[in-house]
C-alpha positions in Angstrom: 235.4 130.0 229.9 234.2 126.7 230.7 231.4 124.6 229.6 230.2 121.8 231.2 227.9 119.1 229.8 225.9 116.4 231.4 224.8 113.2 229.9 223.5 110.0 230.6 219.9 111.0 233.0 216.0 109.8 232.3 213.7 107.7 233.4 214.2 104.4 235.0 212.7 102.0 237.3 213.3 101.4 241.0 216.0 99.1 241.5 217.7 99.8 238.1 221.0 101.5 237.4 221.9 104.8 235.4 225.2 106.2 234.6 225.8 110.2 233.9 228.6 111.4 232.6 230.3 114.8 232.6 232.8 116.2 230.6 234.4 119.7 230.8 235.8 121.8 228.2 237.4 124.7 227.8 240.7 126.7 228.8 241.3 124.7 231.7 244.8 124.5 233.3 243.8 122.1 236.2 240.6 120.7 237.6 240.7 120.5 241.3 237.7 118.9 242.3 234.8 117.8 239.8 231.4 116.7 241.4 228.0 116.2 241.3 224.8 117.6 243.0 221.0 117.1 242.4 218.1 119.1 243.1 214.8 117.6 243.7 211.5 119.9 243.5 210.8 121.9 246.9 214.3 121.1 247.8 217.1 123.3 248.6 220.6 121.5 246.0 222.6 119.1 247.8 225.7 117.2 247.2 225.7 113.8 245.4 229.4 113.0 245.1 232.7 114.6 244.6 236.5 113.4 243.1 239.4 115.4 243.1 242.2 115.1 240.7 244.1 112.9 243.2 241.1 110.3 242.7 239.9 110.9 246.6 236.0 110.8 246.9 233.3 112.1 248.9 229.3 110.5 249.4 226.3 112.0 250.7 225.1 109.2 253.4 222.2 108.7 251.5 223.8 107.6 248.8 226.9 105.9 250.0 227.2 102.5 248.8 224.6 102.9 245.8 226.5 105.8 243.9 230.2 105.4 242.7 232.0 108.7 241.3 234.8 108.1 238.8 236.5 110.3 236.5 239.4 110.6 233.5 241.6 113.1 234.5 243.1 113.2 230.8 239.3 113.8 229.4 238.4 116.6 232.1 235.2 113.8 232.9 233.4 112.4 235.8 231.0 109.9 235.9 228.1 109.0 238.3 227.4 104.9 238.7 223.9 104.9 240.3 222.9 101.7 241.3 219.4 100.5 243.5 217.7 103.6 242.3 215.4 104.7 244.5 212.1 107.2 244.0 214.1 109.4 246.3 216.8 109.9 244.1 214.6 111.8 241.6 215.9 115.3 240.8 217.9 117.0 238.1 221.8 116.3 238.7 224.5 118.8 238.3 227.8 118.3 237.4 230.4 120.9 239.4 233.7 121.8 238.9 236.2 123.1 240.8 238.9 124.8 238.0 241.5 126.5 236.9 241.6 128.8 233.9 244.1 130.4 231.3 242.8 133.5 230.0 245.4 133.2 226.6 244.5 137.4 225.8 246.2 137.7 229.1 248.2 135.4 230.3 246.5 135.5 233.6 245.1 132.4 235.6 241.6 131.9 237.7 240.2 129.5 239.6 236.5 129.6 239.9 233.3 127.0 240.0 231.1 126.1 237.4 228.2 124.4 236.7 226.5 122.2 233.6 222.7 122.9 232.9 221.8 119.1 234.8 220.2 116.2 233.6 216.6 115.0 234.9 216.6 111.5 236.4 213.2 110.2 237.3 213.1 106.9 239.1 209.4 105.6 239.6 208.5 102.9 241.8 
């Protein structure tokens, strides 16, 4: 349906910058909202950041004002600007999408959620 792919994590310093990127492909008709989460080890997933298609945004506190979320509605792509890295932000990062499908055998539409495989950032200190 639709495939999801993450680029852009690995290991930086504390205080440096990363940028991932997602891109979405697939039958898509729409994507509502595209995001991204991250899951450190012992640690139930949590939100990062999320755009809809109307360019409206959405932090976790503790990243607000470090992270910036941007996206190309034409290229079915978000990106993550991470800036002041901090050891805390270690974890894998999932891009998430919010989308509607065309099934083309059937004519019929679907909106459901999916996820990419994540990308490991590692910020050491």
């Amino acid at each position: 349906q639709v495939h999801l792919v993450e680029s852009g994590g690995g290991l930086v310093q504390a205080g440096r910058s990363l940028r991932l990127s997602c891109a979405a492909s697939g039958s898509i008709a729409s994507i509502n909202v595209m995001g991204w989460y991250r899951q450190a080890p012992g640690k139930q997933r949590e939100l990062v950041a999320t755009r809809s298609s109307g360019s409206s945004t959405n932090y976790a506190e503790s990243v607000r004002g470090r992270f910036t979320i941007s996206g190309d509605n034409a290229k079915n792509t978000v990106y993550l600007q991470m800036n002041s890295l901090k050891p805390g932000d270690t974890a894998v990062y999932y891009c998430h999408a919010d989308v509607t499908t065309i099934n083309h055998a059937t004519s019929k539409i679907l909106r459901a959620e999916y996820w990419g495989q994540g990308t490991q950032v590692t910020v050491s200190s």
